[in-house]
C-alpha positions as CSV (number, residue, x, y, z in Angstrom):
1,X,47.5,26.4,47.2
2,X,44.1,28.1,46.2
3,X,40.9,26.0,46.9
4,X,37.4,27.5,46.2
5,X,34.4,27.0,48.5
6,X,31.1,26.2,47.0
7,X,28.8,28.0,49.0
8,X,28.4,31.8,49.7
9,X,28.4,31.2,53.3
10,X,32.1,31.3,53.9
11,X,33.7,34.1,53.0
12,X,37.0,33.6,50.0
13,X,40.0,31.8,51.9
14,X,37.9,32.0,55.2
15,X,37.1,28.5,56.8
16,X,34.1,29.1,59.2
17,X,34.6,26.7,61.9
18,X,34.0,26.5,65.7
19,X,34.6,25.2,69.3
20,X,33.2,23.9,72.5
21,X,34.8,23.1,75.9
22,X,36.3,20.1,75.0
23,X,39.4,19.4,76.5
24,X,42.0,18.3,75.5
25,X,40.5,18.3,72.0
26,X,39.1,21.8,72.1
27,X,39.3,24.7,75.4
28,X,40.9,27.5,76.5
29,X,44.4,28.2,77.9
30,X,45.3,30.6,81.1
31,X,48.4,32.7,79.2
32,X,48.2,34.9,82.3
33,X,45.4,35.9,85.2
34,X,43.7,37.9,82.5
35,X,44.8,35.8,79.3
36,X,43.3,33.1,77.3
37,X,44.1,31.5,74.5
38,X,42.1,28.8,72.3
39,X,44.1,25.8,71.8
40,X,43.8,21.5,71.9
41,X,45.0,18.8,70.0
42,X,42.1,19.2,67.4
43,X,42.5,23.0,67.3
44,X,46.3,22.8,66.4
45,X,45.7,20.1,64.1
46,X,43.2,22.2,62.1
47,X,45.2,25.3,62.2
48,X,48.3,23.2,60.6
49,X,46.0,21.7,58.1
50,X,44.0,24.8,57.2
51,X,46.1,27.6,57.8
52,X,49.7,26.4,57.2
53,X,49.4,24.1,54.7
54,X,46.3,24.8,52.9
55,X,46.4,28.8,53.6
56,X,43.1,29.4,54.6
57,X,42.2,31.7,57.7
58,X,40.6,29.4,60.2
59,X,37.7,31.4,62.7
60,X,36.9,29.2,65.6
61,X,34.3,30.5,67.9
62,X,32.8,29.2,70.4
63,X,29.5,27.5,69.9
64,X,27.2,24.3,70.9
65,X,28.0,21.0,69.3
66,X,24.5,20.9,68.5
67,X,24.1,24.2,67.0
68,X,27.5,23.4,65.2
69,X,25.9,20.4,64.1
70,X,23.4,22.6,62.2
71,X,25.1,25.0,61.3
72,X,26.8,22.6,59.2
73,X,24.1,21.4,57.8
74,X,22.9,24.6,56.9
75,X,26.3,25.7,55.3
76,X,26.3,28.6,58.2
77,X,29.9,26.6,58.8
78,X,32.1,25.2,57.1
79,X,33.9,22.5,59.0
80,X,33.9,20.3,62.1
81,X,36.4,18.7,64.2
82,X,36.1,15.7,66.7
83,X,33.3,13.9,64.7
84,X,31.7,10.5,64.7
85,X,30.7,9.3,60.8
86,X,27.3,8.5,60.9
87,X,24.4,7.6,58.1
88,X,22.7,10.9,59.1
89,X,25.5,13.1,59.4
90,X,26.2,12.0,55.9
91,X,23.4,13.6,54.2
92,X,24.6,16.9,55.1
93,X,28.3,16.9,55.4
94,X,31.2,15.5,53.4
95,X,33.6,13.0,55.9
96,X,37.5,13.6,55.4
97,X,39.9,10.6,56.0
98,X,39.6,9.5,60.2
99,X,42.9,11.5,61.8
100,X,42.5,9.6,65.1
101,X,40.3,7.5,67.4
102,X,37.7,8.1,70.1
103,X,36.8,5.5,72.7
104,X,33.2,6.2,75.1
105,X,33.3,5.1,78.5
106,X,31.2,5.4,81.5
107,X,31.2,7.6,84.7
108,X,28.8,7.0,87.5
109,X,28.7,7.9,91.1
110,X,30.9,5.9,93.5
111,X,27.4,5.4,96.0
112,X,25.4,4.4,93.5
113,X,26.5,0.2,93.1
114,X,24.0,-0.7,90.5
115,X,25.6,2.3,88.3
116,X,29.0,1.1,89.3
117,X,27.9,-2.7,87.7
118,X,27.1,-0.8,84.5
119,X,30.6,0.7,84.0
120,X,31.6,-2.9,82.9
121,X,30.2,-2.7,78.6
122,X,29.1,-6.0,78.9
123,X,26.5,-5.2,82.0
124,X,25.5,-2.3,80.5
125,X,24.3,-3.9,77.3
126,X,22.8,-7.0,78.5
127,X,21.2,-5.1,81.7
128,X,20.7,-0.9,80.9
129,X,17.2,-1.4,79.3
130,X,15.8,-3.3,82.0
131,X,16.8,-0.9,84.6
132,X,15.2,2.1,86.1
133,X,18.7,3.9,86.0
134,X,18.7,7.5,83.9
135,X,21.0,8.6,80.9
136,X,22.9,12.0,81.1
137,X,23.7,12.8,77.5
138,X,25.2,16.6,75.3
139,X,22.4,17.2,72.9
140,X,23.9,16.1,69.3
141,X,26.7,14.3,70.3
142,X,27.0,10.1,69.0
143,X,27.5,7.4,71.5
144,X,27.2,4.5,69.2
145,X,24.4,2.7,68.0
146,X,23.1,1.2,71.4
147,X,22.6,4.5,73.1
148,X,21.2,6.4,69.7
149,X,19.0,3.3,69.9
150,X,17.8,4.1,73.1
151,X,17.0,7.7,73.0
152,X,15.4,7.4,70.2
153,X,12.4,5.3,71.4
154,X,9.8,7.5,72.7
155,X,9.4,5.0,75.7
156,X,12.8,6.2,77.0
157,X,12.5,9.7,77.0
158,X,12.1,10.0,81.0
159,X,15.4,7.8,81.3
160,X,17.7,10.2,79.5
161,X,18.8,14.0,80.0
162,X,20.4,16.1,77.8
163,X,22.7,18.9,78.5
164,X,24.4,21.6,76.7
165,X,28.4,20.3,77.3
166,X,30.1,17.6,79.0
167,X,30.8,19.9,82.1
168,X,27.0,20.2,82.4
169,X,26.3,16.4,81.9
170,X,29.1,15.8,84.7
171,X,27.2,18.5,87.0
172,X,24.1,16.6,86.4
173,X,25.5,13.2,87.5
174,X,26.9,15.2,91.0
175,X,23.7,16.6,91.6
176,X,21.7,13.3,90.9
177,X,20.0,14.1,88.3
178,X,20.8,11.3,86.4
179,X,23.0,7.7,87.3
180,X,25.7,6.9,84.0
181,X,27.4,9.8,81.5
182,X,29.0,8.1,78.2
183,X,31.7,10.7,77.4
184,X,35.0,10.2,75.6
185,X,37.9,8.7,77.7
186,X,39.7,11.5,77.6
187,X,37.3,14.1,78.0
188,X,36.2,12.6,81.2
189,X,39.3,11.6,82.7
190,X,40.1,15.4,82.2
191,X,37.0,16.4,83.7
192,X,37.5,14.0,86.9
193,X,41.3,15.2,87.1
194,X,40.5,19.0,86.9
195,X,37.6,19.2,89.2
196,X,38.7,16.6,91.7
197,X,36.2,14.3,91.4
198,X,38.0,11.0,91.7
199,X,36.6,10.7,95.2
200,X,33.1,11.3,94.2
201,X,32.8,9.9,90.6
202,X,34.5,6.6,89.3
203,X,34.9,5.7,85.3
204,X,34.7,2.7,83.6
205,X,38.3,0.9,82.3
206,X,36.7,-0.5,79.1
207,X,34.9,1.3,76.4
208,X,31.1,0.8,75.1
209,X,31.8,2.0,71.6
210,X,34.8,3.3,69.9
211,X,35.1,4.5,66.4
212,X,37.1,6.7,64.1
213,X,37.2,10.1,64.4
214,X,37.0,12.8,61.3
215,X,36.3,16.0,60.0
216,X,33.0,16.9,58.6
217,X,32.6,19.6,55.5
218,X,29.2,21.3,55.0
219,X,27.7,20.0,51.8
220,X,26.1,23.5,51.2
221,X,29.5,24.9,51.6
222,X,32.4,23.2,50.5
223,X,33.2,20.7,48.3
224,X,34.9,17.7,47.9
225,X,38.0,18.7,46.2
226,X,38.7,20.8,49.8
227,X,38.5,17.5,51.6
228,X,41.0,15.9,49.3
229,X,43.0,18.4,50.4
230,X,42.6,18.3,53.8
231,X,43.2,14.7,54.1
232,X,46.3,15.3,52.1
233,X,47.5,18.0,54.2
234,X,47.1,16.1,57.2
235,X,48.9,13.0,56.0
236,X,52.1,15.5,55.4
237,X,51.9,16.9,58.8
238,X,51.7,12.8,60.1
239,X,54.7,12.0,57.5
240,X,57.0,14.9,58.8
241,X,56.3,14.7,62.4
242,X,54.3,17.6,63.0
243,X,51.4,15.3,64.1
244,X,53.0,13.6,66.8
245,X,54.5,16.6,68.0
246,X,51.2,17.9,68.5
247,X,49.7,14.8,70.0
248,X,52.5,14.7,72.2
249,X,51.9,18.0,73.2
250,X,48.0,17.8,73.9
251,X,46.7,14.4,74.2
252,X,50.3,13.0,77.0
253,X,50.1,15.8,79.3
254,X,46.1,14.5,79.8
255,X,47.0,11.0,80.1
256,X,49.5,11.8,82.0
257,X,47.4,14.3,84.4
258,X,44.6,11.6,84.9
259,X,47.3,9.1,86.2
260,X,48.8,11.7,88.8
261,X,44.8,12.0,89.1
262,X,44.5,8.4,90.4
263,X,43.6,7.7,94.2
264,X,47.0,5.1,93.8
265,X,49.2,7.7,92.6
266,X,48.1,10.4,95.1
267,X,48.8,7.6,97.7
268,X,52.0,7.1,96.0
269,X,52.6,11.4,95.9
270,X,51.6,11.2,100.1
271,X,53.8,8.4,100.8
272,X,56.7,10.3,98.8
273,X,56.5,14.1,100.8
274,X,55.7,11.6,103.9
275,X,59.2,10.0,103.5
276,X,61.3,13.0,102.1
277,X,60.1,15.0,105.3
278,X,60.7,12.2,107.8
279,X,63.9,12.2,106.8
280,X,64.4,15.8,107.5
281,X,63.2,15.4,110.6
282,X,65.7,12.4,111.4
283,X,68.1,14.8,110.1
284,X,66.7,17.5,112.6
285,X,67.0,15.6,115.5
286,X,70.7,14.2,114.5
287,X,72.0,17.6,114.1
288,X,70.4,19.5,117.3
289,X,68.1,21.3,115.1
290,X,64.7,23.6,116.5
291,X,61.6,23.4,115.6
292,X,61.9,25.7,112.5
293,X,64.6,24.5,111.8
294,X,63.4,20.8,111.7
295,X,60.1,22.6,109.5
296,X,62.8,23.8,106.9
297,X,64.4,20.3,106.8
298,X,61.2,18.8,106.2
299,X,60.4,21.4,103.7
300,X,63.3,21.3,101.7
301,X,63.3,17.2,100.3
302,X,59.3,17.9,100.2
303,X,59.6,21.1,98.1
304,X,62.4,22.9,97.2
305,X,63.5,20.5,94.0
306,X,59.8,21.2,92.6
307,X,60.0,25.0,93.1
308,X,62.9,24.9,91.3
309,X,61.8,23.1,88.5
310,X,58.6,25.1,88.1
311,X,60.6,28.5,87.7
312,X,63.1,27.2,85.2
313,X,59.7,25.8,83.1
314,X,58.1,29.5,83.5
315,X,55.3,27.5,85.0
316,X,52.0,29.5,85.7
317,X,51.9,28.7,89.6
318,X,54.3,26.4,91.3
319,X,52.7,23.1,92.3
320,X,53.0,23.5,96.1
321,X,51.1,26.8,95.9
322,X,48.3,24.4,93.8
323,X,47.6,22.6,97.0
324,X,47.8,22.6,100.9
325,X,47.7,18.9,101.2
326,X,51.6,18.2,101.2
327,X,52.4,20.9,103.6
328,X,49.9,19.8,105.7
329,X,51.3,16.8,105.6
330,X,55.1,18.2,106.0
331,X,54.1,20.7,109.0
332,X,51.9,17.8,110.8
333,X,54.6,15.2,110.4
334,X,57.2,17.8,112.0
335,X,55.1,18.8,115.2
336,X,53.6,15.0,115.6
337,X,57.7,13.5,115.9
338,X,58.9,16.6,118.2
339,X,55.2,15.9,120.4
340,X,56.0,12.1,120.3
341,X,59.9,12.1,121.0
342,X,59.1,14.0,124.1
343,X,56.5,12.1,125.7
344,X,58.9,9.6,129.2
345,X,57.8,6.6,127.9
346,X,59.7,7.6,124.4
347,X,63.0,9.4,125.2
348,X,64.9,6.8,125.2
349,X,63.9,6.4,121.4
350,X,66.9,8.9,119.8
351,X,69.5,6.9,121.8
352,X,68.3,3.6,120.5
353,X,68.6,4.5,117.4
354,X,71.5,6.3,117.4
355,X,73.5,3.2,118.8
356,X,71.5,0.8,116.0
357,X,72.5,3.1,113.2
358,X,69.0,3.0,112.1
359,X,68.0,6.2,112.0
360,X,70.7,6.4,108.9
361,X,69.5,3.8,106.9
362,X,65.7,5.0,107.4
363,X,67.1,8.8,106.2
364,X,68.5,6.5,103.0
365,X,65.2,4.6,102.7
366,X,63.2,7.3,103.1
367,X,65.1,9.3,100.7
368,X,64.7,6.4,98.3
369,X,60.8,6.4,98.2
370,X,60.9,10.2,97.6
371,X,63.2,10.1,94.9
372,X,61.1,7.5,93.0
373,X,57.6,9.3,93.7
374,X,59.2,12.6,92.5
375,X,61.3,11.5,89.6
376,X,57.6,10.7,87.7
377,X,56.1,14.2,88.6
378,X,59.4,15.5,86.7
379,X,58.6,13.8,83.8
380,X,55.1,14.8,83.4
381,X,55.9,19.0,84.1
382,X,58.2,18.7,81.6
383,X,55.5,17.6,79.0
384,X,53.0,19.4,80.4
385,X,54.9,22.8,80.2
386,X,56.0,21.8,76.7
387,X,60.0,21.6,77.1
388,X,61.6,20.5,74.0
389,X,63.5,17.8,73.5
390,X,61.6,16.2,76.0
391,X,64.5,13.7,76.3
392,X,66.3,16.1,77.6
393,X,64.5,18.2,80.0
394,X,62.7,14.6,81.4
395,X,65.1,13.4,82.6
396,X,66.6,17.1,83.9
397,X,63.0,17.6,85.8
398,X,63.3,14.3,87.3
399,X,66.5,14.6,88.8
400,X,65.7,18.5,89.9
401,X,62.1,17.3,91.4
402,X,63.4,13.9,92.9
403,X,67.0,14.7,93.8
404,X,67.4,18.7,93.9
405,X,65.4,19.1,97.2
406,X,67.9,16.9,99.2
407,X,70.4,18.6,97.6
408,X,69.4,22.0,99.2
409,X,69.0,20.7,102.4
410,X,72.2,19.4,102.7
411,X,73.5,22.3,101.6
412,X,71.7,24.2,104.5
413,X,72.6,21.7,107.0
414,X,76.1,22.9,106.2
415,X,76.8,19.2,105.2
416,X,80.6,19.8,103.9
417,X,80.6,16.2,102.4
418,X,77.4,16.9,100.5
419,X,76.7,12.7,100.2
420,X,74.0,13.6,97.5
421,X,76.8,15.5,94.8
422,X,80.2,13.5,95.7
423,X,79.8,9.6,96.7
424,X,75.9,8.4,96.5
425,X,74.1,7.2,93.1
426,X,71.2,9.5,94.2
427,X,70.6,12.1,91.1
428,X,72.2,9.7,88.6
429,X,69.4,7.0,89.5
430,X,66.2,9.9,88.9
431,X,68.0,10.5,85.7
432,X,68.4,7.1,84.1
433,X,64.5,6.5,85.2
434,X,63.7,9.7,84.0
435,X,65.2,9.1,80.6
436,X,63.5,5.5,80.3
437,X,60.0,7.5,80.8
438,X,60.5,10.4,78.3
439,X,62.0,7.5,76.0
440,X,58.2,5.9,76.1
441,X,56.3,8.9,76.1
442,X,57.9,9.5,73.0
443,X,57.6,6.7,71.3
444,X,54.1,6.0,72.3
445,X,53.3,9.3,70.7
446,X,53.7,7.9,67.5
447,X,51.4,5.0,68.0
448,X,48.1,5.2,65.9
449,X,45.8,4.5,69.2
450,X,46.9,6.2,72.7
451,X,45.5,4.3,75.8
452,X,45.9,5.6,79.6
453,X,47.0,1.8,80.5
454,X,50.0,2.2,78.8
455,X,50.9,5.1,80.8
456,X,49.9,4.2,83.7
457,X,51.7,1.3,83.5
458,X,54.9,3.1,82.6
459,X,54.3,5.4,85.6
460,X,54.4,2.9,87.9
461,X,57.2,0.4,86.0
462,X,59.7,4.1,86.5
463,X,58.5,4.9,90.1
464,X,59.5,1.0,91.3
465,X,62.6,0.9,88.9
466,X,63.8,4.2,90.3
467,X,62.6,2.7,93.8
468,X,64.4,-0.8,93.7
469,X,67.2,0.8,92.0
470,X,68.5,3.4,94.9
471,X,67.7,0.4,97.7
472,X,70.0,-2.0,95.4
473,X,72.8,1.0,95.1
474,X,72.6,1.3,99.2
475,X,72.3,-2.3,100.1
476,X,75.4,-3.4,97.7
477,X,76.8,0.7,98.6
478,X,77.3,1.2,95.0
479,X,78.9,5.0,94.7
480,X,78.7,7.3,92.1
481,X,82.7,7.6,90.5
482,X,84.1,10.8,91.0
483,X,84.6,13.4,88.5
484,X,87.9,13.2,86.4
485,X,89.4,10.4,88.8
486,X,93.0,9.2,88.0
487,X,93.0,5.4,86.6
């Protein structure tokens, strides 16, 4: 297909474009420690529409939304992703069809409780102007009509800051330079995951503005007859699934990301190495184990399924190499039980047990909570490292995360019965959950407007399901049927 460009800016069958740290719209990808590659949702959808369908080549580099912003209006560029239709932006750019949705939110500091009040839209619009609190905003960017409002009166000016990217704005807010950031859900939840900031920052649940998003064309040079095509090309990409795919790819592995961000789900994450080690060391102290060995027990449960999920992905770094925390928490939990089993008052302890049986069914409980905090975490490698079908390697990461670390340990322990491969529903259990998740994931990528409630939600419905659904197996001792058994 052979489209024209108006203007002498662009080059023939060159699109002049450009990009800003924008994640997971727009940013850059480690391929390797001295790799990058430019990618996002936005990015691949322009390269689908312009170069694949439309046969353009697309340059993107990087540049300021604002001087984007006049670029475009200049004819410097040609097009723009991630943009807010406004009156203004009208008189120098041309608006394609909106190809998705942007909500704006609020991020404060989690000290500050009269910025807190103003996460909630409807404080912040009946209370922001009468308050001495400051703005931090990116120079060109829209927030809706209430903030444009607001900067815009002279009377303001010492209320508001502007910065150069939403990583700046962010810095600014840390540093206390100013009290509320409006940035795009995503964008911020990204920001907040990435730079663990949870602790420090807090964001708003509920958007103050939301709008459509689209593409803008320079009036100077394009035309309209390119944004016909445009919009048509994207509609063909949305009709044969190429859209979703690519959602999928960029926009879940966020949502999912900011979840696993969450101070619940990093409880959740503790509580699930907590348990898998304990029950190595219960394990430990059954079978006459040492120290070490009691620290490889622990480890196993804790680790080894994850390891082994991150090399069959070709992940960049495995996850317990991302952070000390859970092997803190794995080498702690070890030393405190062999300190604490060995102080007179608390000998008597192991025997106690042993006749009660309950040191058993706490190894099966224990085991339980692990399996259900780890099945998730399968799930969301899988979509974050891209394995297709995802239906198929969910529920495959799940059971490997959740269920293949207890399997190596029995193995080590020299376990000949190897409970977690012949008689318990263990692995089968991480699957089934596993499955339900990557079943929703992929469904929800087809929905017009993606919400991290929704996933959150289905986080937390799969980690009790999985949960309830190993307890009910051991309380009723439901087995797993053996492999080609006689009728």
């Amino acid at each position: 297909m052979s489209l024209s460009l108006s203007g002498s800016a662009s080059e023939q069958g060159v699109i002049q474009g450009g990009w800003y740290p924008w994640r997971p719209y727009q940013y850059l990808e480690e391929i390797n420690f001295d790799r990058r590659q430019l990618t996002g949702l936005d990015v691949q959808l322009f390269r689908e529409v312009f170069e694949k369908e439309l046969g353009f080549i697309l340059k993107l580099p990087q540049v300021t939304w604002n001087i984007h912003q006049e670029d475009i209006r200049q004819g410097i560029r040609d097009v723009a992703g991630g943009a807010f239709a406004t009156p203004q932006r009208e008189r120098y750019a041309y608006f394609s069809t909106p190809y998705r949705s942007e909500d704006i939110i609020l991020i404060s500091r989690r000290s500050e409780p009269n910025a807190v009040a103003m996460l909630k839209p409807e404080v912040f619009k009946t209370s922001f102007l009468d308050s001495n609190l400051r703005l931090g905003v990116v120079s060109g960017y829209y927030y809706g009509e209430e903030i444009d409002t607001f900067i815009a009166d002279p009377s303001n000016q010492r209320r508001w800051t502007s910065a150069g990217s939403h990583l700046e704005n962010i810095q600014n807010l840390i540093k206390g330079r100013v009290d509320l950031v409006p940035i795009d859900r995503l964008v911020g939840g990204n920001l907040l995951w990435e730079e663990s900031l949870n602790r420090e920052l807090i964001a708003g649940n509920n958007y103050i503005f939301s709008g459509p998003i689209v593409a803008l064309f320079s009036r100077a040079s394009t035309s309209p007859e390119l944004v016909t095509a445009f919009d048509q090309a994207m509609q063909r990409i949305k009709d044969d699934g190429r859209y979703n795919r690519i959602v999928r790819d960029y926009l879940f592995p966020s949502l999912l990301g900011m979840t696993a961000g969450q101070p619940w789900f990093f409880a959740l994450e503790t509580i699930g190495t907590a348990a898998f080690a304990f029950s190595g060391v219960l394990l430990a102290w059954k079978d006459r184990f040492s120290i070490f060995g009691a620290l490889v027990l622990a480890s196993l449960p804790a680790f080894g399924g994850g390891i082994l999920r991150d090399l069959i992905a070709n992940a960049g770094q495995v996850a317990v190499l991302q952070s000390t925390h859970n092997l803190i928490i794995v080498i702690a939990l070890v030393l405190l039980s062999h300190i604490t089993m060995r102080l007179p008052k608390l000998r008597g302890i192991p025997r106690l047990l042993s006749k009660t049986h309950f040191g058993e069914n706490a190894i099966q409980a224990l085991d339980a909570i692990g399996l259900a905090t780890f099945t998730v975490t399968g799930v969301i490698v899988a979509v974050e490292e891209q394995c297709y079908p995802l239906l198929l390697w969910g529920p495959v990461f799940s059971a490997m995360t959740g269920a293949g670390g207890a399997i190596i340990r029995d193995v080590v322990r020299g376990d000949a019965s190897h409970p977690t491969l012949r008689r318990e529903l263990y692995a089968e259990i991480s699957l089934l959950w596993g499955l339900v998740l990557a079943v929703f994931i992929s469904l929800y990528a087809n929905s017009n407007n993606i919400y991290p409630g929704p996933i959150s939600l289905a986080v937390l419905v799969t980690t009790l399901g999985c949960l309830f659904t190993r307890l009910f197996a051991i309380h009723y001792k439901i087995k797993a049927s053996s492999f080609m058994q006689r009728m």
